[in-house]
C-alpha positions as CSV (number, residue, x, y, z in Angstrom):
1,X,0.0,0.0,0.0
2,X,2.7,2.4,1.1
3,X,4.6,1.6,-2.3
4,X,1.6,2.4,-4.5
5,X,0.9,5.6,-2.3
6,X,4.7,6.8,-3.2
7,X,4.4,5.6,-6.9
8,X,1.2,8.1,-7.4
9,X,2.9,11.0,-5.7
10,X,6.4,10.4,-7.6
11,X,3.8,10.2,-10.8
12,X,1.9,13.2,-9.7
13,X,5.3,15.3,-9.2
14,X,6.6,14.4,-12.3
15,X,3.1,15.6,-14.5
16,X,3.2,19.1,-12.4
17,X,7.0,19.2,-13.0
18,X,6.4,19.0,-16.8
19,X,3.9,21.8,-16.9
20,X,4.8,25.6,-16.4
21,X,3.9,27.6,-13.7
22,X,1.3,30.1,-15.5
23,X,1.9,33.7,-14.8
24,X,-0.4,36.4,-15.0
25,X,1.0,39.0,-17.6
26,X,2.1,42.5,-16.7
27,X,0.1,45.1,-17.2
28,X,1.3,47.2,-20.4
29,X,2.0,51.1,-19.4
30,X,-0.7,53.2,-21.1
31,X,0.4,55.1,-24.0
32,X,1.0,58.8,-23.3
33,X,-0.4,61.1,-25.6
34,X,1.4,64.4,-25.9
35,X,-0.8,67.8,-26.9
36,X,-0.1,71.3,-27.1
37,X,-0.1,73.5,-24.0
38,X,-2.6,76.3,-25.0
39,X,-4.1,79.8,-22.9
40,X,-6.7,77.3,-20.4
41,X,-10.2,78.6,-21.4
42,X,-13.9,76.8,-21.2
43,X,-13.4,75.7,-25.1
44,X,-10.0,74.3,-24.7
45,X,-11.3,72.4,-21.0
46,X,-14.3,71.1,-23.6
47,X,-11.9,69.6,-26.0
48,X,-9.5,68.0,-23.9
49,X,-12.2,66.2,-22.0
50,X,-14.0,65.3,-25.6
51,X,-10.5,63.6,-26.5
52,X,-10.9,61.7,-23.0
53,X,-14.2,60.9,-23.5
54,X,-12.9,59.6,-27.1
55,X,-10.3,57.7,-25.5
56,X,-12.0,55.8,-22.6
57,X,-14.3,54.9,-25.3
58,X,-11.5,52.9,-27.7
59,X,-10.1,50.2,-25.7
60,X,-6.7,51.3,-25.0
61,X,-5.1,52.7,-22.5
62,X,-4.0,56.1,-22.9
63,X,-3.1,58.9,-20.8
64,X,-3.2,62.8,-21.5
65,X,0.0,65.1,-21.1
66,X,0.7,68.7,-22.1
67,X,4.1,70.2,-23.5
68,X,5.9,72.1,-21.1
69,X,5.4,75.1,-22.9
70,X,2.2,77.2,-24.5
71,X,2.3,76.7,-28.2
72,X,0.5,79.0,-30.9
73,X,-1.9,76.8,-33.4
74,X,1.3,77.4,-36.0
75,X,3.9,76.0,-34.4
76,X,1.7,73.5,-33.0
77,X,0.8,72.2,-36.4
78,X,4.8,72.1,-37.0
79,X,4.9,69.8,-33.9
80,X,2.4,67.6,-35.1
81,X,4.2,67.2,-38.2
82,X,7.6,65.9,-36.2
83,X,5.8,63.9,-34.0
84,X,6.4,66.0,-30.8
85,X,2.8,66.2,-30.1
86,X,0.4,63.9,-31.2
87,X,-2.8,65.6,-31.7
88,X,-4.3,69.3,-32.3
89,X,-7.6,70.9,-32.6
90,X,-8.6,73.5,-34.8
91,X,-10.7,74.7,-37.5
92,X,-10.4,72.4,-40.6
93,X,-9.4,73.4,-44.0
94,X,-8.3,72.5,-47.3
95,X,-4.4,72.4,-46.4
96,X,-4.9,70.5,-42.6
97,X,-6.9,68.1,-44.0
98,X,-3.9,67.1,-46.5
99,X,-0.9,67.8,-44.1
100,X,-2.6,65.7,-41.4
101,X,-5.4,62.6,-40.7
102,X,-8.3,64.7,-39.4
103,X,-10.8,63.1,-37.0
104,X,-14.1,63.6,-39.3
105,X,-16.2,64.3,-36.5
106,X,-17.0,67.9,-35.4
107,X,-16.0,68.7,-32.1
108,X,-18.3,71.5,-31.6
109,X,-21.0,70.2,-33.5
110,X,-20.7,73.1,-36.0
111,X,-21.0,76.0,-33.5
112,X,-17.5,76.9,-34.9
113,X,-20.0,78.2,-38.0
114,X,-22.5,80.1,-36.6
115,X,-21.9,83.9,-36.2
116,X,-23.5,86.6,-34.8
117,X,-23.4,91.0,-35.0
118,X,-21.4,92.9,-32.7
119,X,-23.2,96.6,-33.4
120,X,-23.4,100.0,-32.9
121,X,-26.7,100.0,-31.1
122,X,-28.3,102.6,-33.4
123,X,-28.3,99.8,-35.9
124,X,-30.5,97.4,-34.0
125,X,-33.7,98.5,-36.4
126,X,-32.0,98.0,-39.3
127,X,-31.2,94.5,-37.9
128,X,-34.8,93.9,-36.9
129,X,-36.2,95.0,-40.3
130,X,-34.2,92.6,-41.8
131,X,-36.4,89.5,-42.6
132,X,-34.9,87.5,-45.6
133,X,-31.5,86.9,-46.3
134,X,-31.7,89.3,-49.3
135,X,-33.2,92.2,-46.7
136,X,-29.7,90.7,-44.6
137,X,-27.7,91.1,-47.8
138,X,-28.4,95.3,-47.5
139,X,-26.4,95.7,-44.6
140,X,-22.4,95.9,-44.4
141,X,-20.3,93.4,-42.9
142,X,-17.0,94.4,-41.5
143,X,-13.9,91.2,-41.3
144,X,-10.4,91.5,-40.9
145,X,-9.0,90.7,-45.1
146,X,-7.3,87.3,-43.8
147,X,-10.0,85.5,-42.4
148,X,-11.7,83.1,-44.0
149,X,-15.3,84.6,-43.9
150,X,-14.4,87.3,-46.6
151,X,-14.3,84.6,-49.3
152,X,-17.7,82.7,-47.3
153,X,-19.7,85.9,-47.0
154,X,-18.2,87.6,-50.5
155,X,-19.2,84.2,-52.4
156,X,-22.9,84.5,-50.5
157,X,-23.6,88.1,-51.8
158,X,-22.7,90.0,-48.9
159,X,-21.1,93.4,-48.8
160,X,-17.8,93.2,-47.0
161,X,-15.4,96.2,-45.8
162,X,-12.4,94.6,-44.6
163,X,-9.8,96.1,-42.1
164,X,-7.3,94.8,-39.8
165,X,-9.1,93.4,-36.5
166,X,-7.4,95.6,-33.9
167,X,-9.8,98.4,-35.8
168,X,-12.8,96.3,-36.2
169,X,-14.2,97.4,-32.8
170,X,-13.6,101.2,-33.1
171,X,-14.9,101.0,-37.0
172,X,-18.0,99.6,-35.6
173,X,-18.8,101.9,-33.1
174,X,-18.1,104.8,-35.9
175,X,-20.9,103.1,-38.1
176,X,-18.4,102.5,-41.2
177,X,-20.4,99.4,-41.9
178,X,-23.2,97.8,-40.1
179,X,-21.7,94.8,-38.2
180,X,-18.8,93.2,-36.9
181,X,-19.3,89.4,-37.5
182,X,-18.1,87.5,-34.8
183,X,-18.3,83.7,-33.7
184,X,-21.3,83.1,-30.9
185,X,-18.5,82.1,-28.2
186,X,-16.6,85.1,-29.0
187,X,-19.4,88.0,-29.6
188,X,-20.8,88.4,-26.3
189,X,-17.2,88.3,-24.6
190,X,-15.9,91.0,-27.5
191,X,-19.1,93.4,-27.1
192,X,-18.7,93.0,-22.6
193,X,-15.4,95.0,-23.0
194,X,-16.4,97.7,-25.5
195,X,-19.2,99.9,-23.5
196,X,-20.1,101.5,-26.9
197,X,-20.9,98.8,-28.6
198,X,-23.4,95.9,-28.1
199,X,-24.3,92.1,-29.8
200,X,-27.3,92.5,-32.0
201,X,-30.4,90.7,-30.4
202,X,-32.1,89.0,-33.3
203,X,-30.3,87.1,-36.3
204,X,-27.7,84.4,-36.8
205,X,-25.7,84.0,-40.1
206,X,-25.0,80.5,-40.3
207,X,-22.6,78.5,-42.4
208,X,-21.2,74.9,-42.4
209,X,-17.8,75.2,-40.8
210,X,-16.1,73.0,-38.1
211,X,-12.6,72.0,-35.9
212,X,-11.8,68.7,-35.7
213,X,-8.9,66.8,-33.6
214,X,-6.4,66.3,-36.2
215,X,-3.5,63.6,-35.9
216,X,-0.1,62.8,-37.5
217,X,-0.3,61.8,-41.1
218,X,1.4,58.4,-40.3
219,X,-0.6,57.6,-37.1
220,X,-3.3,55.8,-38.6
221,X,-3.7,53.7,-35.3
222,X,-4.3,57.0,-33.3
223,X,-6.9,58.4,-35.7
224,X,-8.6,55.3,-35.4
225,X,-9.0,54.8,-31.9
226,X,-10.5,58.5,-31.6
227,X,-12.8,58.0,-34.4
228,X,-14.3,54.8,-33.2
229,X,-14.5,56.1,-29.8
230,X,-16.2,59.0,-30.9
231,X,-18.6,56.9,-32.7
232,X,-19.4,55.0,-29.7
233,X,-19.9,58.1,-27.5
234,X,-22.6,59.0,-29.8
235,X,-24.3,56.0,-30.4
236,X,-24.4,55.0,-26.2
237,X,-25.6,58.8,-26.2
238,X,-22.4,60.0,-24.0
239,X,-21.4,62.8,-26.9
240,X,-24.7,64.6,-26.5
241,X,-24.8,64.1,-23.1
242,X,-21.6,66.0,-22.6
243,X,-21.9,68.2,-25.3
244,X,-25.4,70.0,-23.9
245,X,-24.0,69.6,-19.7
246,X,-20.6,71.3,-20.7
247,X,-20.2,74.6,-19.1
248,X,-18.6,75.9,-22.3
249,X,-21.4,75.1,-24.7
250,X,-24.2,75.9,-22.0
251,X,-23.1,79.4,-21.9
252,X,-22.2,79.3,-26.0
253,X,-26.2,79.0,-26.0
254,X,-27.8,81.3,-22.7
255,X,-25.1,84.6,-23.6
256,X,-25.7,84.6,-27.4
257,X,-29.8,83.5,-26.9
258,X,-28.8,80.8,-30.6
259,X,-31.9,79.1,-30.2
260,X,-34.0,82.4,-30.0
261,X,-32.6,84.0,-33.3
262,X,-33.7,84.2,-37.0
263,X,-31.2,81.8,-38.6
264,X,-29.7,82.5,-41.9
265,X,-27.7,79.8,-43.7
266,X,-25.0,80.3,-46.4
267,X,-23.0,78.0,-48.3
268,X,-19.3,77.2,-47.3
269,X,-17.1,77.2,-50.9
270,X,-14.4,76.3,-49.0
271,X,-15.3,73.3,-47.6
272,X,-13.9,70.0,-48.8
273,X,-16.2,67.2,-50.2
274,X,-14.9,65.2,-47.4
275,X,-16.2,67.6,-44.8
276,X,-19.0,68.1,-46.7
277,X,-19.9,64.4,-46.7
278,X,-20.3,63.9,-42.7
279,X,-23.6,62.9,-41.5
280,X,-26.3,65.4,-40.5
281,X,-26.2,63.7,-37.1
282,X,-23.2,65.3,-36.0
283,X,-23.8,68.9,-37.0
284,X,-26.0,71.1,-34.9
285,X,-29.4,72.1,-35.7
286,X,-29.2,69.3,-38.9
C-alpha cells in the first residue's frame, strides 16, 4: 500500500513538473499622448475632455500630457508634423486636411460656424427689419481681409469692408459698416469689453464650418482609436450628453440666446467634399 501511495505522488510530481507555472501578464504602461499646451479657457477644457471621453471609449489605455510650454496653433501644427505632439484641434481646411489625418467628426458640433453681429446700437432696427436673407444682404459686414469669412460671405452676396481686427471694434462703433461678425463664443465676450458697442439681439448668419482633432499623417492607429470612440460616445448617447452639460457650450447657448434667433444659412465654398460628406447627425441644428 505504502509503495503504490509513493508511486502516485512520484507520478503526480513528475506531471506538475512537466507543466509551467502560468503567470499572469504584466500590465502594459498606457500610452502617453502628448498635446499642445494652449491659454486654459472653457473651449479648450471642452476639447481636452472630448478627446478623454474619445479615449475611454477605444479600448486602450491612454493617458493625457501637455508640453511644457504654451504653443500657438502654428507651431503647434509644426509639432504635429515631427511627431512632438500627437494631436491638435482646430478649424479644418483644405491644407490641414492634406498635411494631417483629421478626425471627421465635429467637435463643436458646428457652433464653430455660426456667427452673430457685434453693433453700434443705433443699428438694431436696421437688424430687426431685416427678414430674408436678401433684406440681410443690404447691410455691411465688416472682417479682418485674412480671415476666412471674406471669401464665405463675398461668395454668399454679402457686402464686405475689410480692415485689420485691432480696428474692427472702433470702425463699428463709428458706423463704417453695419456689423462686426463674430463667432457666438466670441461676440458676447468682444461686445462686454467695449461699453459703446453691443451684440445684435435677433439674427444668426449660419454657415457649415467646423474644428476637428487632427493627428499625425502616419498615425493611422491614433486616428482610429479616436474616431471609433467618438462613434461609440454618440451611439451610447455620452457625446450629446456631454456636449449640452458642458459649461462651455451651456453658456455658448444662454449669452448669445442661438436658439431664440432668425437663422440664416449660407453655403461654405471652402469646404472639402470630405467635410462636406459627414452625417447630418453630428452637426448642430441638422
Amino acid at each position: 500500500m505504502r509503495l503504490c501511495r509513493l508511486l502516485v505522488l512520484m507520478a503526480v510530481s513528475a506531471v506538475l513538473a512537466s507543466v509551467s507555472p502560468v503567470v499572469p501578464p504584466a500590465l502594459a504602461d498606457p500610452t502617453v499622448l502628448t498635446y499642445p499646451k494652449r491659454p486654459d479657457s472653457p473651449r479648450w477644457q471642452y476639447a481636452l475632455g472630448l478627446i478623454d471621453l474619445a479615449l475611454k471609449h477605444s479600448g486602450r489605455d491612454y493617458v493625457l500630457a501637455p508640453t511644457a510650454e504654451e504653443m500657438s496653433q502654428t507651431r503647434a501644427a509644426r509639432e504635429l508634423e515631427l511627431g512632438d505632439v500627437d494631436f491638435i484641434w482646430t478649424g479644418t481646411s483644405a491644407e490641414y486636411e492634406q498635411r494631417f489625418r483629421a478626425i471627421p467628426i465635429p467637435v463643436m458640433r458646428g457652433l464653430d460656424g455660426y456667427r452673430i453681429c457685434i453693433i453700434n446700437p443705433k443699428r438694431q432696427a436696421a437688424f430687426s427689419a431685416a427678414k430674408t436673407l436678401d433684406d440681410l444682404k443690404r447691410l455691411s459686414i465688416g472682417q479682418d481681409p485674412g480671415w476666412s469669412d471674406v471669401k464665405v460671405l463675398g461668395a454668399a452676396g454679402f457686402k464686405v469692408v475689410t480692415a485689420p481686427s485691432e480696428s474692427l471694434l472702433e470702425m463699428t462703433e463709428r458706423e463704417r459698416f453695419d456689423c462686426f461678425l463674430r463667432g457666438v463664443h466670441e461676440a458676447p465676450t468682444e461686445a462686454a469689453r467695449y461699453p459703446a458697442l453691443a451684440v445684435e439681439r435677433e439674427i444668426m448668419i449660419v454657415y457649415p464650418f467646423t474644428s476637428f482633432f487632427f493627428v499625425n499623417k502616419d498615425d493611422a492607429t491614433l486616428a482610429a482609436d479616436l474616431e471609433d470612440g467618438l462613434k461609440k460616445a454618440y451611439a451610447d448617447g455620452s457625446f450629446m450628453t456631454y456636449f449640452k452639460n458642458h459649461p462651455a457650450i451651456r453658456a455658448i447657448f444662454a449669452d448669445a440666446q442661438i436658439e431664440a434667433r432668425r437663422r440664416f444659412e449660407i453655403p461654405n465654398p471652402l469646404l472639402t467634399e470630405a467635410t462636406r460628406g459627414i452625417p447630418a447627425e453630428y452637426w448642430q441644428g441638422q
